[in-house]
Backbone as CSV, one residue per row, in Angstrom:
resi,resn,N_x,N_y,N_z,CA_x,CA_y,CA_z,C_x,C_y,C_z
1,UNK,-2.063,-19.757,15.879,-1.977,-19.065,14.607,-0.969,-17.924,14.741
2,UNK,-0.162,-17.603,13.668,0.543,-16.656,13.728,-0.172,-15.198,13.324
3,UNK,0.612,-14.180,13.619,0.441,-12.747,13.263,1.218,-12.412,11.758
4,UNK,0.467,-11.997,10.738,1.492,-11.141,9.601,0.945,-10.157,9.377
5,UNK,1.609,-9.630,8.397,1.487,-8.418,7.913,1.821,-8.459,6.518
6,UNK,1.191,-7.939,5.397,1.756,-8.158,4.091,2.212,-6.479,3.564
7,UNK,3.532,-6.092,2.956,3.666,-5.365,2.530,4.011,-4.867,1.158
8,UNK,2.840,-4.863,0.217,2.861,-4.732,-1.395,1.959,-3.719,-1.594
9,UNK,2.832,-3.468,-2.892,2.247,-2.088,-3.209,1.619,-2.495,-4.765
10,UNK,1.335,-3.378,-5.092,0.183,-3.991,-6.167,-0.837,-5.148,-5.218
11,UNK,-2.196,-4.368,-5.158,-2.909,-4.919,-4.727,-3.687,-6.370,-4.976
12,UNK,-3.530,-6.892,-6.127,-3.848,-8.191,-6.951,-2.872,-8.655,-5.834
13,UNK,-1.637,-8.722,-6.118,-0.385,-9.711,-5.680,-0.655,-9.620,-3.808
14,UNK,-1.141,-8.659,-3.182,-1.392,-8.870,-2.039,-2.647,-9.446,-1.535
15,UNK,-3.831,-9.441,-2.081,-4.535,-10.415,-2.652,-4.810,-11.751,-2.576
16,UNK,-3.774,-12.413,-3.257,-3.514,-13.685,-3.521,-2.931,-13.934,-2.221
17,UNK,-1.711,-13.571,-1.773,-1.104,-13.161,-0.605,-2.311,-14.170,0.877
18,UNK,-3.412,-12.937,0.646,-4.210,-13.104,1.973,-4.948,-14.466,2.064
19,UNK,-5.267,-14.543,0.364,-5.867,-15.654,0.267,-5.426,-17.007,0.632
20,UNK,-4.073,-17.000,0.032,-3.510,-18.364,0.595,-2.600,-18.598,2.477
21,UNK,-2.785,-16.764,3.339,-2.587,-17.087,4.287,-4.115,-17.410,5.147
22,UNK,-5.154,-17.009,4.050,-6.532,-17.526,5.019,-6.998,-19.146,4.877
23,UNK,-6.397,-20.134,3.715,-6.589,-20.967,2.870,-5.810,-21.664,4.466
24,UNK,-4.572,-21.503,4.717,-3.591,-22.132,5.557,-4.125,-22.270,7.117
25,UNK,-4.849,-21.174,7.372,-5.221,-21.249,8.546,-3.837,-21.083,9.660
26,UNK,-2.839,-20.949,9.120,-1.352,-20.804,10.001,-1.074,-19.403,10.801
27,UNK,-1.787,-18.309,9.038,-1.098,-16.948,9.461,-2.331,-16.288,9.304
28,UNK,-2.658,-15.198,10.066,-3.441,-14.113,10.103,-3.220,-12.819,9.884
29,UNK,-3.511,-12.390,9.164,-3.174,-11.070,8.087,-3.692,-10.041,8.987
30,UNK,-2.474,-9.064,9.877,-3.485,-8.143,10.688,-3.755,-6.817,9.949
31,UNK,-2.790,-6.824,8.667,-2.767,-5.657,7.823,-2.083,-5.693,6.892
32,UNK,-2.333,-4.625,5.836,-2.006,-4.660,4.402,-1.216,-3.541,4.495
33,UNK,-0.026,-3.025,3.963,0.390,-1.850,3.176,1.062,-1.609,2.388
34,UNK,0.819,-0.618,1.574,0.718,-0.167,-0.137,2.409,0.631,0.459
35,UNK,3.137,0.853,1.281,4.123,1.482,1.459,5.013,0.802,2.759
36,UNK,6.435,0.651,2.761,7.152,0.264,3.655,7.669,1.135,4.364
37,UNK,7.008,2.511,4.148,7.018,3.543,4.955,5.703,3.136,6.216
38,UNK,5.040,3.286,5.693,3.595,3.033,6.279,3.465,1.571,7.085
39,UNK,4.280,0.545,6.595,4.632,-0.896,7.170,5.569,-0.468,8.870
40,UNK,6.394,0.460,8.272,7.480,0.833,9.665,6.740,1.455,10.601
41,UNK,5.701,2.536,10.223,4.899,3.105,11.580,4.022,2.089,12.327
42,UNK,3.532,0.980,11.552,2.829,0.051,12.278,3.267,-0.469,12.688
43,UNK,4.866,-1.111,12.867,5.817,-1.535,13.157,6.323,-1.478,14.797
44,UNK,6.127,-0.003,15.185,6.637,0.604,16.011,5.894,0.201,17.274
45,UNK,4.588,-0.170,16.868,3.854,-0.209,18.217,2.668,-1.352,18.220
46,UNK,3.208,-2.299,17.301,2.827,-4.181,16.902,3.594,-4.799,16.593
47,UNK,3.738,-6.060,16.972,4.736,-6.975,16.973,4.110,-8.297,15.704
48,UNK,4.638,-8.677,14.913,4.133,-9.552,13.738,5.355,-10.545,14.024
49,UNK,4.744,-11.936,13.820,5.676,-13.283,13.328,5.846,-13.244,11.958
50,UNK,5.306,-12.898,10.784,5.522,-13.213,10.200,5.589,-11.662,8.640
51,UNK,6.168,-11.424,8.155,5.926,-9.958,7.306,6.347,-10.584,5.680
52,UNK,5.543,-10.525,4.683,5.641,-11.134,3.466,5.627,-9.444,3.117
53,UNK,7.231,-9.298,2.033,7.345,-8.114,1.676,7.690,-8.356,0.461
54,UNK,7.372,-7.150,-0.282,7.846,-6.763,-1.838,9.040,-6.119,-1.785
55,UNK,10.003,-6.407,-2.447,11.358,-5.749,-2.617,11.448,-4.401,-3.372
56,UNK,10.695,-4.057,-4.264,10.717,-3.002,-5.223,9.361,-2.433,-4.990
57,UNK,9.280,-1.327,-3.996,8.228,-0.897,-3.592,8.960,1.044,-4.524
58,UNK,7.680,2.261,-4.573,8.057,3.016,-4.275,8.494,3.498,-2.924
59,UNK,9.233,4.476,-3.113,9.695,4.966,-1.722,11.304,4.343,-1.177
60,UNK,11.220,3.669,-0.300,12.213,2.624,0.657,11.726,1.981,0.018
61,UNK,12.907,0.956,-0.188,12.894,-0.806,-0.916,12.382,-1.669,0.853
62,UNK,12.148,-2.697,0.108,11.729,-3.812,0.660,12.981,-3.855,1.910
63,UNK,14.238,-4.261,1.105,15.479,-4.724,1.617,15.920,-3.058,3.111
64,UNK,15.168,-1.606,2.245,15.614,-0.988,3.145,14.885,-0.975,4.860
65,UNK,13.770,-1.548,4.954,12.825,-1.561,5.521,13.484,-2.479,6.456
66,UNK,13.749,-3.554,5.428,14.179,-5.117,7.019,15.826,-4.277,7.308
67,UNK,16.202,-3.837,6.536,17.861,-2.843,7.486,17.122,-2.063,8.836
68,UNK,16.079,-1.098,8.549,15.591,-0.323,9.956,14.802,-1.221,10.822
69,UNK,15.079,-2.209,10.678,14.120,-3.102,11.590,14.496,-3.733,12.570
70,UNK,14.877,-3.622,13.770,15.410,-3.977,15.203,15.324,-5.497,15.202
């Protein structure tokens, strides 16, 4: 099974999200966050296969998040 992480900041849409990565049995949701600020600190010191992100977050965009991302 893989590792993800979902990063949305409308909770319905992340939601659905978990549901169909628990439905799959593929990916395992190790965490949720409402900010791609808050996605990058968890970032730093966990490793994820897989990160389902929202592009139009407050704060940093989606797109700025995968730029700081090694």
């Amino acid at each position: 099974m893989h590792t993800g992480i979902i990063v949305e900041d409308l909770k319905p849409a992340a939601d659905i999200l978990m549901r169909f990565c628990q439905r799959s049995g593929a990916v395992g949701i190790a965490s949720h966050f409402l900010s791609a600020e808050d996605a990058l600190t968890y970032l730093e010191d966990h490793r994820v296969d897989v990160m389902f992100l929202d592009v139009e977050m407050p704060g940093i965009s989606g797109f700025e998040l995968m730029d700081r991302l090694e």
